[in-house]
N, C-alpha and C positions, 0 to 999 in steps of 0.2 A: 423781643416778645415772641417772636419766631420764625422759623426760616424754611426753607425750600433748601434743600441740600443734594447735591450731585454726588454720588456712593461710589468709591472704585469701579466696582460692576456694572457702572454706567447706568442703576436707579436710583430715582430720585423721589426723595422721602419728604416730607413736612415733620419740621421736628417744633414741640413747642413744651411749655414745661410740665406738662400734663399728661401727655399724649403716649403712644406706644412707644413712640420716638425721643422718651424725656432724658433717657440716659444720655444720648447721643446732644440733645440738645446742651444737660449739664457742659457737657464735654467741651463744645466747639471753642469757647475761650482758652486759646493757647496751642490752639491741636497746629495752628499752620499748616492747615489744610492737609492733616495725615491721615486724617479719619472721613473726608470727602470734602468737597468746594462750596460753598457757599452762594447758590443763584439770583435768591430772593432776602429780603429779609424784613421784617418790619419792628420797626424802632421808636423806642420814646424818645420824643423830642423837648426843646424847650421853646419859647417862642425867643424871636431875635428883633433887635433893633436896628437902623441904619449904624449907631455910631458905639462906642464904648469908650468910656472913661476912665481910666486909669490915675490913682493917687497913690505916692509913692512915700515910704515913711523910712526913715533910715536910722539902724538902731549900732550900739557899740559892743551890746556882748550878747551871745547866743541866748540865753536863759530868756530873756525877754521880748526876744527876737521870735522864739519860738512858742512862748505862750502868747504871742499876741496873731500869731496864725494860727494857732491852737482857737481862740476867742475870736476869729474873724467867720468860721466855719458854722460859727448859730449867729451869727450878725443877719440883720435880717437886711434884704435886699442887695445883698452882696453876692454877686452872680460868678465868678471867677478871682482864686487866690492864689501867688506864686510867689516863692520868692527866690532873691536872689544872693551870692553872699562870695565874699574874695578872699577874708580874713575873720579870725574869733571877732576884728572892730571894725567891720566892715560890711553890715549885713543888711538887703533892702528887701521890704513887705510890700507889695502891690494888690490892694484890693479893686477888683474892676469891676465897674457896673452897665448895661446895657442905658444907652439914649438915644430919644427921638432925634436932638441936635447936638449942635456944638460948637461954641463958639469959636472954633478955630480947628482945625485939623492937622498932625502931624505927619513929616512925609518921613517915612522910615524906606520909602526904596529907594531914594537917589540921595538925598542930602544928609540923614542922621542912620547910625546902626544904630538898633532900636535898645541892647539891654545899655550902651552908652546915653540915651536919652532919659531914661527912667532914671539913673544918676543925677541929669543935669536939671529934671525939672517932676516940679512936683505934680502936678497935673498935665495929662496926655490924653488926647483925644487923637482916635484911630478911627476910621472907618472899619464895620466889622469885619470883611476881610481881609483888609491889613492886618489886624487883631489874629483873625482865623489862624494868619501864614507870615505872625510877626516874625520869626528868629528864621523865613526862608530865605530873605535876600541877601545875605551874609551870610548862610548856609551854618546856621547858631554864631558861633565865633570864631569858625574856621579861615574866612578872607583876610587876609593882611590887612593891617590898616599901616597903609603906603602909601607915597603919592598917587602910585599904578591904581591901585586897586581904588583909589579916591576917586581917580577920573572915571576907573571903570566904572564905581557904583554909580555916578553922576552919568555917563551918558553911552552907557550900555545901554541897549534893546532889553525891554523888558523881558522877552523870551529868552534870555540868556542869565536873569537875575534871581534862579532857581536851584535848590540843590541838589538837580539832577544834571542840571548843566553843569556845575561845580566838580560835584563826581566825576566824571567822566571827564573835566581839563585837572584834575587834579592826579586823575589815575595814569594820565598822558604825559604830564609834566614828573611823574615818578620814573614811569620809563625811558625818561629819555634821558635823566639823571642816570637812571640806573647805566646805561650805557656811555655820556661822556665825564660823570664824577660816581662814580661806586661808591666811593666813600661817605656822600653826600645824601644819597638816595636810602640810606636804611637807618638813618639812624631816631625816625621818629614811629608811632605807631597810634592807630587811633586807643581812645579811651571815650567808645560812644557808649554809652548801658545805662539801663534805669535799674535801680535798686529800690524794694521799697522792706520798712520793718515796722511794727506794731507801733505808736505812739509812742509809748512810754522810752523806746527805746532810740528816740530822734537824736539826744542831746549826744549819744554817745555814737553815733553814725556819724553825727557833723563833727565834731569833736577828731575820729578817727581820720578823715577823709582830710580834715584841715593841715592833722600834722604829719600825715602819710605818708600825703601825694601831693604833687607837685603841677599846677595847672598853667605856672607861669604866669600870673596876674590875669588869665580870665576866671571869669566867674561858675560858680556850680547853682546848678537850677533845683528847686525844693519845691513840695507843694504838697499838701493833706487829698486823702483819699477816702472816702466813706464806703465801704465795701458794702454790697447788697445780698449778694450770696456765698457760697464758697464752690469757686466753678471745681470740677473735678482734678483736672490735670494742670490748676492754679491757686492753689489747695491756700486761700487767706482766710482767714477766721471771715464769719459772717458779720455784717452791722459793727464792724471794727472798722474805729481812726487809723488808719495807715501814715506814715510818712515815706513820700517817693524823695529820692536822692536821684538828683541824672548828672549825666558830665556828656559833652557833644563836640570833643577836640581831638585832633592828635597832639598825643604828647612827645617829651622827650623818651629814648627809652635810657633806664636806670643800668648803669654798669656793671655787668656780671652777673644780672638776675633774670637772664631769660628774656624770652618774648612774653610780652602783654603782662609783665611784674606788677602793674598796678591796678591792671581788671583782677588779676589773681587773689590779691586781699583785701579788695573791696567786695568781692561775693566771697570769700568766705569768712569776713565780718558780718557781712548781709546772715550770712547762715546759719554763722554764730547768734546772731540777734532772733533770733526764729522769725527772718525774711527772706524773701524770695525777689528773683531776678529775673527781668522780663527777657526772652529768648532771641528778639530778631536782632543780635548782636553776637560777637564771639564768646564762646563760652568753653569750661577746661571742666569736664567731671568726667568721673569714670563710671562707666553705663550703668554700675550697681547703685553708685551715690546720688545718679541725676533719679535714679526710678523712686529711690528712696524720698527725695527731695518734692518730684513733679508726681505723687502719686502713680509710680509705675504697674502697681499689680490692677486696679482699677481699669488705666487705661490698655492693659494687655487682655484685660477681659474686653475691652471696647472694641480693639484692633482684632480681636478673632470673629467679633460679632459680626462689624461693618469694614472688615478687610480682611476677611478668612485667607483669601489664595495671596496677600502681602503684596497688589499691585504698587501701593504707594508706600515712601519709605517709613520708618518708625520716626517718630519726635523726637531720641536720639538720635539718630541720623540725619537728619534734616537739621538740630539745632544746634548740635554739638559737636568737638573739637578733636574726635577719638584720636588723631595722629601725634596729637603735644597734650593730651590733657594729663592734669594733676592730680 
């Protein structure tokens, strides 16, 4: 609703969407902090309960899979919608609702990975923060499921059951492949990105993504998005149904097609589809096609306003891939 913003120049402005400041306010969804830092902010909230309920419905072919997440988005008291899906008959709807109690509680940090449990059982009761930071103690679907890894989720230190801890023994255990098996050490790459396109255009997103790519039996994560405005430099229709598409793994990489072959045509399906790709991931454009894409004349009017002398880098630079991109 509005923010306190730290300026390259080291002032700091109150931007809100009215104010002198409203351009700059448009802007801050997506900037990645290239147009100043963010101090303050103040936010709509929703109210929260101790527990969330989770009911899980599992369908066999896309079409109906997705209009009934389509029909869960005006269902009323339906607080949170994801779903999740492996195969075109293989596809599960999760509608979650805030509660006072719960007859039971599921433990998704030591004993169950949690998209493995919404398979195995139809109603799931979370404490909300479990809920908050379900897919972090498995770091999404990135943990083996090993004996090792079985004992580790069972009786690892909770400070260790995060996916920054992950990061970081994953990035360790690369390099030290890289040094005593070479051959061993490159041959996967991640495929983390959120991609989202218009509604109408969901059935042929999933459709693409099923017969593409390759995720090796885990799952791809889906969910509707009701857009409220159209932020400047994340340029989605206003009070449009969105459909997000994510994927949170590394994969194998595809023979003879380069690095990152399967982020490469799933954004520019996404593109094709008149959707856009969220940036804190790797991305391949060429600085004419990303400005064209992220509303670049806009925010170069924004970047001369609130970063005349260029202390902080541009949103291509900062988000993009210029040394491999396509």
């Amino acid at each position: 609703m509005e923010a306190d913003v730290l300026l390259p120049d080291g002032r700091t402005v109150l931007c809100t969407p009215d104010n002198e400041h409203a351009d700059l306010f448009r802007a801050l969804p997506n900037s990645y902090g290239t147009l100043g830092y963010v101090l303050r902010a103040k936010m709509r909230l929703m109210p929260a309960q101790p527990y969330v309920h989770l009911q899980t419905e599992r369908f066999d072919r896309i079409e109906p899979f997705l209009d009934a997440m389509r029909a869960a988005t005006t269902e009323v008291g339906v607080d949170f919608i994801e779903g999740l899906f492996y195969s075109e008959r293989r596809l599960l709807l999760t509608k979650s609702r805030f509660a006072s109690d719960a007859p039971q509680v599921d433990d998704i940090t030591r004993r169950t990975v949690f998209y493995k449990l919404l398979e195995a059982k139809r109603d799931v009761y979370l404490t909300t923060t479990d809920y908050l930071f379900r897919y972090d103690p498995d770091w999404f679907w990135n943990i083996p499921d090993t004996p090792f890894y079985r004992a580790f989720r069972r009786f690892a230190p909770i400070g260790m059951r995060n996916s920054g801890f992950y990061k970081r023994y994953f990035e360790w255990k690369h390099r030290l492949l890289e040094r005593i098996a070479p051959d061993r050490s490159g041959d996967e790459e991640p495929l983390i990105q959120d991609w989202e396109v218009p509604w109408e255009r969901a059935l042929e997103l999933t459709r693409f993504a099923l017969e593409r790519v390759d995720l090796s039996g885990r799952p791809w994560i889906a969910t509707p998005i009701h857009t409220r405005t159209s932020p400047t430099i994340y340029p989605v229709r206003p009070e449009t149904l969105y459909y997000n598409l994510g994927c949170y793994c590394q994969v194998k990489k595809v023979p003879d097609k380069g690095a990152y072959f399967y982020t490469r045509i799933l954004d520019e399906k996404c593109f094709e589809l008149d959707g856009l790709k969220m940036l804190y991931s790797s991305t391949f454009l060429s600085e004419a096609r990303f400005n064209k894409i992220y509303n670049g004349e806009a925010y170069a009017h924004l970047k001369a306003k609130y970063d005349p002398a260029g202390r902080f880098p541009t949103l291509y630079e900062k988000c993009a891939a210029p040394t491999i991109s396509g």
